[in-house]
mmCIF file of the N, C-alpha and C atoms, coordinates in Angstrom:
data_MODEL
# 
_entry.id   MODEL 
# 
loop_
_atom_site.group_PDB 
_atom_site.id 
_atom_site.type_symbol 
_atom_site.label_atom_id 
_atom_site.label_alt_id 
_atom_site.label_comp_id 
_atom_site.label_asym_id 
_atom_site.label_entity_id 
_atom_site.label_seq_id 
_atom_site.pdbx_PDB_ins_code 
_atom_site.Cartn_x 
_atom_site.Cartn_y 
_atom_site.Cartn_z 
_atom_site.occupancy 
_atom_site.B_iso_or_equiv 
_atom_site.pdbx_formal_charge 
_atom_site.auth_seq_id 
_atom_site.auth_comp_id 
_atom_site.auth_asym_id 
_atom_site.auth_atom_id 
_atom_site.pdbx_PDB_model_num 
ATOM 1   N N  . UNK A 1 1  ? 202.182 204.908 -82.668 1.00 0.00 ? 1  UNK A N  1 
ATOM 2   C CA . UNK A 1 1  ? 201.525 203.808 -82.024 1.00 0.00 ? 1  UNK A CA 1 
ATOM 3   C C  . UNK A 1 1  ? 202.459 203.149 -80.994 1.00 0.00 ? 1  UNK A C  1 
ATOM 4   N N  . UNK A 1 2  ? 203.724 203.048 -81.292 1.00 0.00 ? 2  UNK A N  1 
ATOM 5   C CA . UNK A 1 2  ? 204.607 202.417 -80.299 1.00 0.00 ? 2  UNK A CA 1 
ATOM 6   C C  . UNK A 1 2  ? 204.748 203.115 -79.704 1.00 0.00 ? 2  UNK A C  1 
ATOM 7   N N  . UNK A 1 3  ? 205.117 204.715 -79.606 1.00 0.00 ? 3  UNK A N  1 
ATOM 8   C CA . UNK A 1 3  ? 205.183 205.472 -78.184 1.00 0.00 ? 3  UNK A CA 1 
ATOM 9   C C  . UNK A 1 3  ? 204.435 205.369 -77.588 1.00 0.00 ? 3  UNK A C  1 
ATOM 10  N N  . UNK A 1 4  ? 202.669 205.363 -77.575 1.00 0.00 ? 4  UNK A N  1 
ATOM 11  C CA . UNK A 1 4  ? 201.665 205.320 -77.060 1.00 0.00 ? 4  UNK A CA 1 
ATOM 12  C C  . UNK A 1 4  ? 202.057 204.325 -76.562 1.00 0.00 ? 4  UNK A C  1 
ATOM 13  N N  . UNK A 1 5  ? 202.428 203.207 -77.025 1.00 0.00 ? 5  UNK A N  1 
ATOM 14  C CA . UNK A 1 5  ? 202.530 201.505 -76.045 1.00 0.00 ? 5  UNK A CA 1 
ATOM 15  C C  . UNK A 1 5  ? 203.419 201.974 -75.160 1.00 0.00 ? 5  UNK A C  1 
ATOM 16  N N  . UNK A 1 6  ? 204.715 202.153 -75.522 1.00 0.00 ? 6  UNK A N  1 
ATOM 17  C CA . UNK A 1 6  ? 205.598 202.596 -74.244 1.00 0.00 ? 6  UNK A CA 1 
ATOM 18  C C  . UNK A 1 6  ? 204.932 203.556 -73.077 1.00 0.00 ? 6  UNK A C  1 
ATOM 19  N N  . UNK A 1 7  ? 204.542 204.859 -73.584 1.00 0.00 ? 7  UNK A N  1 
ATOM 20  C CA . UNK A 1 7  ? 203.630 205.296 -72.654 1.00 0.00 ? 7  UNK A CA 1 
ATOM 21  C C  . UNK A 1 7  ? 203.079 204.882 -71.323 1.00 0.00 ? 7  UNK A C  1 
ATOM 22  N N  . UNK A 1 8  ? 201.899 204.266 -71.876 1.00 0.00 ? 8  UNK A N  1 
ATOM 23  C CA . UNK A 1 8  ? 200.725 203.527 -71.311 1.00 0.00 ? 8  UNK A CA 1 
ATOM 24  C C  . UNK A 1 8  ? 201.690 202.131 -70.215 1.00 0.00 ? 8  UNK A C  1 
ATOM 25  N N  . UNK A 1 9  ? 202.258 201.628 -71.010 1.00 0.00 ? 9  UNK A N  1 
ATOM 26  C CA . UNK A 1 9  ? 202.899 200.696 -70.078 1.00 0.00 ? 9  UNK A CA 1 
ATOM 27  C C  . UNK A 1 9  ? 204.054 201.219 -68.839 1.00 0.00 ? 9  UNK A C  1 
ATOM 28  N N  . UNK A 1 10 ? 205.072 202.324 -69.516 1.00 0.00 ? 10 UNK A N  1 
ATOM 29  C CA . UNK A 1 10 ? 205.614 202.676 -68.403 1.00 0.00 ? 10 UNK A CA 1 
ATOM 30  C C  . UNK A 1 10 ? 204.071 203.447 -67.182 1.00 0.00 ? 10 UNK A C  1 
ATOM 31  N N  . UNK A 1 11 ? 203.336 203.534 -67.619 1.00 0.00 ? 11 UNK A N  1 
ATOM 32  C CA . UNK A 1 11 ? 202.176 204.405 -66.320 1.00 0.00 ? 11 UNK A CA 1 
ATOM 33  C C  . UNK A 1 11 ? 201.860 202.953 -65.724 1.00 0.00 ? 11 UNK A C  1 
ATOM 34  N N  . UNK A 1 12 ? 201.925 202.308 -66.694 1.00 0.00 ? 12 UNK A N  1 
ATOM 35  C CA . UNK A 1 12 ? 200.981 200.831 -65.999 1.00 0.00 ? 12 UNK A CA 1 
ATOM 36  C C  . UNK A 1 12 ? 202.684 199.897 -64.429 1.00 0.00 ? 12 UNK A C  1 
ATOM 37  N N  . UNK A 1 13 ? 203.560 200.518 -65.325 1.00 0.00 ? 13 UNK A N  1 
ATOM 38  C CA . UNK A 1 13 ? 204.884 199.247 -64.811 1.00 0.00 ? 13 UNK A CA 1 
ATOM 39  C C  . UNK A 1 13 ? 206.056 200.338 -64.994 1.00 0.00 ? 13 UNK A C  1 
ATOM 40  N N  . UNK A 1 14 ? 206.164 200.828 -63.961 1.00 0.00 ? 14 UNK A N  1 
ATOM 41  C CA . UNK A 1 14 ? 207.038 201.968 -64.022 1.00 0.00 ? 14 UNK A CA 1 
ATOM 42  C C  . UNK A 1 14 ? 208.414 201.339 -64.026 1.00 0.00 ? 14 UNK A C  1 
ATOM 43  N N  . UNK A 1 15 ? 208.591 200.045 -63.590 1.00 0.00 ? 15 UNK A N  1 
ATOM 44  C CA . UNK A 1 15 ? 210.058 199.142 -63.933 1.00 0.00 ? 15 UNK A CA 1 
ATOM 45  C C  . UNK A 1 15 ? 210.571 198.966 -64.462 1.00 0.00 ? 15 UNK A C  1 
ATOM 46  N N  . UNK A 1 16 ? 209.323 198.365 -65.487 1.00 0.00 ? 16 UNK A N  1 
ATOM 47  C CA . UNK A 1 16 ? 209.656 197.524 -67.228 1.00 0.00 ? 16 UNK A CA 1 
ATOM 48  C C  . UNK A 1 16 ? 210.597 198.767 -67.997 1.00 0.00 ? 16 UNK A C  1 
ATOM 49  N N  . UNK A 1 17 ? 211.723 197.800 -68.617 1.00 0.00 ? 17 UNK A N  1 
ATOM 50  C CA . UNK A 1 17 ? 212.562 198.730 -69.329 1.00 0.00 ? 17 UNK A CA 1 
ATOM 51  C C  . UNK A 1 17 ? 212.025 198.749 -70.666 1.00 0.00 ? 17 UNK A C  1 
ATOM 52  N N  . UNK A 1 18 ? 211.998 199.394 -71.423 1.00 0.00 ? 18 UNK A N  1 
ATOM 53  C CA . UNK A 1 18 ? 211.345 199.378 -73.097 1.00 0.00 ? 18 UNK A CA 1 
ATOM 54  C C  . UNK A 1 18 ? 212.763 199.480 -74.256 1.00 0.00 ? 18 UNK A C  1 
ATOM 55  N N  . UNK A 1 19 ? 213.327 198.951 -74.683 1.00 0.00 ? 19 UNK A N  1 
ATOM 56  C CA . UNK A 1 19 ? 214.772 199.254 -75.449 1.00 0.00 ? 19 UNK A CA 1 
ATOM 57  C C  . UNK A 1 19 ? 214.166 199.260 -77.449 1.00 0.00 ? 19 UNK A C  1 
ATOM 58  N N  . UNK A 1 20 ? 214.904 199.943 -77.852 1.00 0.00 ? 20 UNK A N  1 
ATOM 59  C CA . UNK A 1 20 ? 213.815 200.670 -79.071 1.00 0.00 ? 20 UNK A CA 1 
ATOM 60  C C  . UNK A 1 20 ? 215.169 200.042 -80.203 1.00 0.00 ? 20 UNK A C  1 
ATOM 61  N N  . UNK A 1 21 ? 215.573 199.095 -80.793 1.00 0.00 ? 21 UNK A N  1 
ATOM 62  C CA . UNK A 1 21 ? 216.168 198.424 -81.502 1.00 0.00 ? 21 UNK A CA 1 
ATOM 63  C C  . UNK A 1 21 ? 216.324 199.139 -83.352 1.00 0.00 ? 21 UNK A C  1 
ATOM 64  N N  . UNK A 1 22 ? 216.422 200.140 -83.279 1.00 0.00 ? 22 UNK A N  1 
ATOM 65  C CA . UNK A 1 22 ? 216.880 200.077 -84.817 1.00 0.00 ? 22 UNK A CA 1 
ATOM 66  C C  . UNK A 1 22 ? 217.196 199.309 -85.829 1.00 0.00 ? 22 UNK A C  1 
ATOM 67  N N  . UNK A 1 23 ? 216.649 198.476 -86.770 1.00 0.00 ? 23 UNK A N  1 
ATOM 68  C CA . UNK A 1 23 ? 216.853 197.398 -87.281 1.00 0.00 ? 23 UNK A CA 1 
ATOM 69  C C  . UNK A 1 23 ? 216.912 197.493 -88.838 1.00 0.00 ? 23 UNK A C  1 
ATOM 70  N N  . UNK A 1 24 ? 216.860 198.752 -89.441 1.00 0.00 ? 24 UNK A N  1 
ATOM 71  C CA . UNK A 1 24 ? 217.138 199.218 -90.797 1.00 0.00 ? 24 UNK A CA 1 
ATOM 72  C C  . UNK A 1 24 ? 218.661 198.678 -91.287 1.00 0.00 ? 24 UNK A C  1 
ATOM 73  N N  . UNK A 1 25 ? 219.372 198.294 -90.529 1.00 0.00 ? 25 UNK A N  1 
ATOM 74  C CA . UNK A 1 25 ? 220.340 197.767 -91.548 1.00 0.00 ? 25 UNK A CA 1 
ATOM 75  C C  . UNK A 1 25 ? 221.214 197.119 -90.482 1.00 0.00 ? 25 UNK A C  1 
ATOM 76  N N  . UNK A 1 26 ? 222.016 196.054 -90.603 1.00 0.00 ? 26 UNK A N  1 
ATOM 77  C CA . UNK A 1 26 ? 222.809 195.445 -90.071 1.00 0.00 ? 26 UNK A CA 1 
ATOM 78  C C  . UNK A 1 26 ? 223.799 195.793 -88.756 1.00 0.00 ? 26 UNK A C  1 
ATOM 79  N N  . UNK A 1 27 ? 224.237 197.119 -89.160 1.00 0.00 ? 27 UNK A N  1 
ATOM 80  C CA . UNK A 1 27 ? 224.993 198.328 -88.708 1.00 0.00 ? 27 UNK A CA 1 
ATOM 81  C C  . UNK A 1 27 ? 224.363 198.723 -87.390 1.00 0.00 ? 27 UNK A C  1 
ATOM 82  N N  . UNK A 1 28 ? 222.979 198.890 -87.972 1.00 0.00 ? 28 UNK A N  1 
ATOM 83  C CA . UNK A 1 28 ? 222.516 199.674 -87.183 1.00 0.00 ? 28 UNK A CA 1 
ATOM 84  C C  . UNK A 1 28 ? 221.691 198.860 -85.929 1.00 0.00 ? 28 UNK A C  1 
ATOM 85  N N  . UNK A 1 29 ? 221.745 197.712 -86.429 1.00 0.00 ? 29 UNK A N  1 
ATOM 86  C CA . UNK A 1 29 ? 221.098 196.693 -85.192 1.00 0.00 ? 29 UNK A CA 1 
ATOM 87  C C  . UNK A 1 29 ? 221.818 196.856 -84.327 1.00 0.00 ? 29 UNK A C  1 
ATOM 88  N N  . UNK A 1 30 ? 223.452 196.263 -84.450 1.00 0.00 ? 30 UNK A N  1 
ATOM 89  C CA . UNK A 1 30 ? 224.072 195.931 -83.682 1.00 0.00 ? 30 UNK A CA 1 
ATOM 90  C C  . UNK A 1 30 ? 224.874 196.904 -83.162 1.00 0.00 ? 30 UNK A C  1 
ATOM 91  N N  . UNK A 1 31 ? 224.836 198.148 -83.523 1.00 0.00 ? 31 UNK A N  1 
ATOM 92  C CA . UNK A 1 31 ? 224.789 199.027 -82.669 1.00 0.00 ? 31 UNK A CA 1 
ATOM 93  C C  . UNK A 1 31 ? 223.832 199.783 -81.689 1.00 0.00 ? 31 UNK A C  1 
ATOM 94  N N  . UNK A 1 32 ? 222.419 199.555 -81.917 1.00 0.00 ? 32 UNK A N  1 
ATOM 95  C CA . UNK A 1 32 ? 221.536 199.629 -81.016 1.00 0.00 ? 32 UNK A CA 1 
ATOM 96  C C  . UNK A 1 32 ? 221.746 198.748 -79.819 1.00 0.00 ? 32 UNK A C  1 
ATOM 97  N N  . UNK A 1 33 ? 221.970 197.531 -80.304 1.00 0.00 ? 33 UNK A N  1 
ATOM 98  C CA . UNK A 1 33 ? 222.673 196.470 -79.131 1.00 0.00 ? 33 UNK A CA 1 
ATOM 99  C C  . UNK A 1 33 ? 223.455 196.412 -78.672 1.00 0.00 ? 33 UNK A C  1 
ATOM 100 N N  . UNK A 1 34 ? 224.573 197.458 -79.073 1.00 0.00 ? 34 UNK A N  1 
ATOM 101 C CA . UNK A 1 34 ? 225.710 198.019 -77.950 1.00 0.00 ? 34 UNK A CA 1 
ATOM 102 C C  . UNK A 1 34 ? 225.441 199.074 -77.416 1.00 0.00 ? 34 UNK A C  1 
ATOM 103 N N  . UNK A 1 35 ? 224.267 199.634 -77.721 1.00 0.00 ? 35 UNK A N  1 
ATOM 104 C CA . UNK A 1 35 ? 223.670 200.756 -76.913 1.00 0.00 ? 35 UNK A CA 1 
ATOM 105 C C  . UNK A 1 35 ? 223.094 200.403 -75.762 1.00 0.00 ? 35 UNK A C  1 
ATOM 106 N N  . UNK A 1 36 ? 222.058 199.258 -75.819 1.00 0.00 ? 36 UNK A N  1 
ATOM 107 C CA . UNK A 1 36 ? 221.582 198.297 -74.644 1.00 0.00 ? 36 UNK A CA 1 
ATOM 108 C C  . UNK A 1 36 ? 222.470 197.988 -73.858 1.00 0.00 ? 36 UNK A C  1 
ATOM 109 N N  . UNK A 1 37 ? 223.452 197.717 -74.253 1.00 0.00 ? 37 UNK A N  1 
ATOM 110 C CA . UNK A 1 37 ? 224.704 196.675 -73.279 1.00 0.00 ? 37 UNK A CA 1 
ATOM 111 C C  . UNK A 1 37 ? 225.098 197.760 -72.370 1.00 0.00 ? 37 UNK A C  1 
ATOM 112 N N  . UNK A 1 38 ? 225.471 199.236 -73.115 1.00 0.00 ? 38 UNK A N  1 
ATOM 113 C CA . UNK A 1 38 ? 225.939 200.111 -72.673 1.00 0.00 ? 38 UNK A CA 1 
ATOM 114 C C  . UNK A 1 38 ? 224.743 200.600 -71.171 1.00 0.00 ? 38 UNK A C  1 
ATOM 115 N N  . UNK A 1 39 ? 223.661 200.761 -71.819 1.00 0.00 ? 39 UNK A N  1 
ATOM 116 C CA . UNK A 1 39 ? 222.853 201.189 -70.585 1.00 0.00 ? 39 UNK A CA 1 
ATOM 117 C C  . UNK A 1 39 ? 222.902 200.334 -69.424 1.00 0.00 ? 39 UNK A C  1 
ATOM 118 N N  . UNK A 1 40 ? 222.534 198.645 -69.653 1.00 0.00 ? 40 UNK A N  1 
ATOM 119 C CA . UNK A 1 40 ? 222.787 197.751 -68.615 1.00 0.00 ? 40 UNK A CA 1 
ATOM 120 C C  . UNK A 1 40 ? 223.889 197.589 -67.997 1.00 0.00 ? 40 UNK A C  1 
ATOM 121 N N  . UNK A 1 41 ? 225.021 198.110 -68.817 1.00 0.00 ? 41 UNK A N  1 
ATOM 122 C CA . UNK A 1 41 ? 226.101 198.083 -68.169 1.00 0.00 ? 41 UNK A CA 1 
ATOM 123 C C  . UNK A 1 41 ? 226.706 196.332 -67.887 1.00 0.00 ? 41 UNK A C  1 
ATOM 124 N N  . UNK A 1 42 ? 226.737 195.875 -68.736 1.00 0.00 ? 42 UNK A N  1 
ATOM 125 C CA . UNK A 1 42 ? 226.854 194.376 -68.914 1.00 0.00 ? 42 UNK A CA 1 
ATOM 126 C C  . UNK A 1 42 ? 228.277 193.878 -68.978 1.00 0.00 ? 42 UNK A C  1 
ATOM 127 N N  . UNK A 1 43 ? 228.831 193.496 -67.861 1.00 0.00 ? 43 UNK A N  1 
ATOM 128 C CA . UNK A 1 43 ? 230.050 192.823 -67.879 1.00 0.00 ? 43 UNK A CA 1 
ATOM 129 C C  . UNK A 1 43 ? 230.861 192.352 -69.504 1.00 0.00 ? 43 UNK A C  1 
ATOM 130 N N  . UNK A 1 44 ? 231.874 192.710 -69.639 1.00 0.00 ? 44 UNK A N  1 
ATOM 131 C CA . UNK A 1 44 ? 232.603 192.430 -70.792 1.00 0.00 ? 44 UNK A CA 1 
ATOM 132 C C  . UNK A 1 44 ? 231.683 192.879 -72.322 1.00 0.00 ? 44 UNK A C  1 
ATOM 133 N N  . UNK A 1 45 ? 231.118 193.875 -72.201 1.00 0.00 ? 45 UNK A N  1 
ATOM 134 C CA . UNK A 1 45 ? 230.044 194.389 -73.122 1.00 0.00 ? 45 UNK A CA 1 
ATOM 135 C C  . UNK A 1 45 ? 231.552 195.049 -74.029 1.00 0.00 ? 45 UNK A C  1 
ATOM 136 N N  . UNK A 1 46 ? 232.858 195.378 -73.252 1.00 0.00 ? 46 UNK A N  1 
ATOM 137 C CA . UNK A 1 46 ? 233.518 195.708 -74.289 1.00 0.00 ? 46 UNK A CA 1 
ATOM 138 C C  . UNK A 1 46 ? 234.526 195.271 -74.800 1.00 0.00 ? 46 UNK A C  1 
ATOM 139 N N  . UNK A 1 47 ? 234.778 194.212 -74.185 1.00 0.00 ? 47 UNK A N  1 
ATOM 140 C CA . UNK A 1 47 ? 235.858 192.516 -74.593 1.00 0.00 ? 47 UNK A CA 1 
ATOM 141 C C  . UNK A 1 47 ? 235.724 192.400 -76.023 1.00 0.00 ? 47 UNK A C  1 
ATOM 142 N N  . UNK A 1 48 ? 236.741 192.634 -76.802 1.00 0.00 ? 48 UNK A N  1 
ATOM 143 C CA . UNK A 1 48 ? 236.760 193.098 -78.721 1.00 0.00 ? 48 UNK A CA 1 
ATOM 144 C C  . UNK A 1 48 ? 236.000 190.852 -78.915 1.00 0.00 ? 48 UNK A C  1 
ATOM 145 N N  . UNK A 1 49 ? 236.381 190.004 -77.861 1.00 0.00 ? 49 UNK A N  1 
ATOM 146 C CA . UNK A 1 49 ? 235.928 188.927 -78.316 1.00 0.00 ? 49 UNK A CA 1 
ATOM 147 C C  . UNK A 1 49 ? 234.795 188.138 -78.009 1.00 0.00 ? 49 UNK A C  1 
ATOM 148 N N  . UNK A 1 50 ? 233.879 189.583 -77.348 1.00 0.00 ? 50 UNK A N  1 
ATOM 149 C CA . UNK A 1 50 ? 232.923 188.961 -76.966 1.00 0.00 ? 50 UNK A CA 1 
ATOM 150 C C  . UNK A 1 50 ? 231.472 189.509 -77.971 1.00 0.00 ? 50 UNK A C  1 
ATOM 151 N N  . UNK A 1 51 ? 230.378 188.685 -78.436 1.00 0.00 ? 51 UNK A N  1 
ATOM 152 C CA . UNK A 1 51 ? 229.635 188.940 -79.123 1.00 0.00 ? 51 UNK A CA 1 
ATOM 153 C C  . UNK A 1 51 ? 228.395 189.840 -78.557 1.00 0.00 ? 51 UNK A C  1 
ATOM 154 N N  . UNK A 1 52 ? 228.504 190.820 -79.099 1.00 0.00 ? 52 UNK A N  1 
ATOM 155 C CA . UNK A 1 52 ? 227.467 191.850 -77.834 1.00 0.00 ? 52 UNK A CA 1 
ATOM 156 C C  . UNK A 1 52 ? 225.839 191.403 -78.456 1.00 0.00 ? 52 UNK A C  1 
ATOM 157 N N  . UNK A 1 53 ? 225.751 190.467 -79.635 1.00 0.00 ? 53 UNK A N  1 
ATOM 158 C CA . UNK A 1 53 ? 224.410 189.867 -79.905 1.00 0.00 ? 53 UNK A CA 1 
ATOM 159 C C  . UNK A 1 53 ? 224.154 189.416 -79.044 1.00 0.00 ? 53 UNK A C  1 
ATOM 160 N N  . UNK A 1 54 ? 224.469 188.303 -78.702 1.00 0.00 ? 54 UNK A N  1 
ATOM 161 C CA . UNK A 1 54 ? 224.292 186.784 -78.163 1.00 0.00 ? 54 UNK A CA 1 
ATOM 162 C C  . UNK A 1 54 ? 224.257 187.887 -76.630 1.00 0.00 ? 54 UNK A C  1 
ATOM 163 N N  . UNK A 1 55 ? 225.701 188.888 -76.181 1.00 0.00 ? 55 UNK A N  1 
ATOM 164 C CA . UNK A 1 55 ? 225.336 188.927 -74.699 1.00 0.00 ? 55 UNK A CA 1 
ATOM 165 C C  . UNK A 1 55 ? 224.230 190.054 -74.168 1.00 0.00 ? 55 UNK A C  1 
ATOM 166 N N  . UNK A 1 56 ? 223.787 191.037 -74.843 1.00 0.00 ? 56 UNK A N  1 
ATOM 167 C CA . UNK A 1 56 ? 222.180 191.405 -74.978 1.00 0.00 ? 56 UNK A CA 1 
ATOM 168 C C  . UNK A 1 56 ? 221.235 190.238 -74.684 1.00 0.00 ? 56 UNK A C  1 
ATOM 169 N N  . UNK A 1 57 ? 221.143 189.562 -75.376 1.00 0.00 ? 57 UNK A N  1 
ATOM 170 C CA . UNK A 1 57 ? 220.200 188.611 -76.028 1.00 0.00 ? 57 UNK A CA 1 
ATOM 171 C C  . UNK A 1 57 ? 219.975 187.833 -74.636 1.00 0.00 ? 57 UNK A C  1 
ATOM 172 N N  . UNK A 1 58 ? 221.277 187.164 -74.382 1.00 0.00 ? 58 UNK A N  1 
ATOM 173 C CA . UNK A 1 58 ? 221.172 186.218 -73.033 1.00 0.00 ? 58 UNK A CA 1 
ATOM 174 C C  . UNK A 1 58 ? 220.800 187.174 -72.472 1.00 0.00 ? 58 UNK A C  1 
ATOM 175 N N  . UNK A 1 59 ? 220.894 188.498 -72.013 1.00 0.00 ? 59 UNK A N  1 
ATOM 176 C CA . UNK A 1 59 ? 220.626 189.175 -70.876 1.00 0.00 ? 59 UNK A CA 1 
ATOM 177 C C  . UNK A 1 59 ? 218.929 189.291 -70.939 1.00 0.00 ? 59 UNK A C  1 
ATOM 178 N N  . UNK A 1 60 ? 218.613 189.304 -72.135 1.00 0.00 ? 60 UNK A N  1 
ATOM 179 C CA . UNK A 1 60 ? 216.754 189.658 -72.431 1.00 0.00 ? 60 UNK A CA 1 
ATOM 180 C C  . UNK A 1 60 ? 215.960 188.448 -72.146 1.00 0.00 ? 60 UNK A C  1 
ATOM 181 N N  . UNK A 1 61 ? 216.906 187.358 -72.121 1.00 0.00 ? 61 UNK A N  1 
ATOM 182 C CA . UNK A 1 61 ? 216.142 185.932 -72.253 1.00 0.00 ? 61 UNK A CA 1 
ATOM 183 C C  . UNK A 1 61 ? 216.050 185.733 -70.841 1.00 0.00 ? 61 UNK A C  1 
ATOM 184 N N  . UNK A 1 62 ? 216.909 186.232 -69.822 1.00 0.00 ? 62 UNK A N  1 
ATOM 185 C CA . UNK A 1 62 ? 217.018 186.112 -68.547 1.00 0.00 ? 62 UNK A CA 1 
ATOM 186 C C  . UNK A 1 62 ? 215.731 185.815 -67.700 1.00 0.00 ? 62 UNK A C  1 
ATOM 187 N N  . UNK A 1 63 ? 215.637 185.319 -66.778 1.00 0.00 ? 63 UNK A N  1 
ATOM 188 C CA . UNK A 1 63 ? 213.891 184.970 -66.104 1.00 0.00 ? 63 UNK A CA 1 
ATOM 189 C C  . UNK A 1 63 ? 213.773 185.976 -64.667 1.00 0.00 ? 63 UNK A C  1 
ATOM 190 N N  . UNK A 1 64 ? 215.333 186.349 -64.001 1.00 0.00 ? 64 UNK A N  1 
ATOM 191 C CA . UNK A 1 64 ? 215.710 186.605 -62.597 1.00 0.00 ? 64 UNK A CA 1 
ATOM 192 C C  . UNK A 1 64 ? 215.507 188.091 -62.572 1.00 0.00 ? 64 UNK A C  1 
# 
């Protein structure tokens, strides 16, 4: 059912990015979310003191 959504929407919005979050265990969130960072390529995504939650997160909340 969710591929079908991705699907249909990339035909509809060939822009929109779709990011697929693994969320089975703690581990695995927040490495899906350094997977994101990794694709966006997000300034200091690899700074050992920077929180790659929060800088995903700000990046998704973004309006621009």
């Amino acid at each position: 059912m969710a591929i079908q959504f991705c699907h249909r929407l990339h035909a509809t919005s060939p822009k929109t990015s779709i990011f697929w979050v693994n969320a089975s265990t703690k581990a695995t969130f927040e490495e899906s979310y350094r997977s994101i960072a990794d694709v966006l390529a997000l300034p200091r995504r690899r700074d050992p003191d920077v929180n790659v939650l929060v800088l995903v997160r700000d990046w998704l909340q973004r309006e621009d």
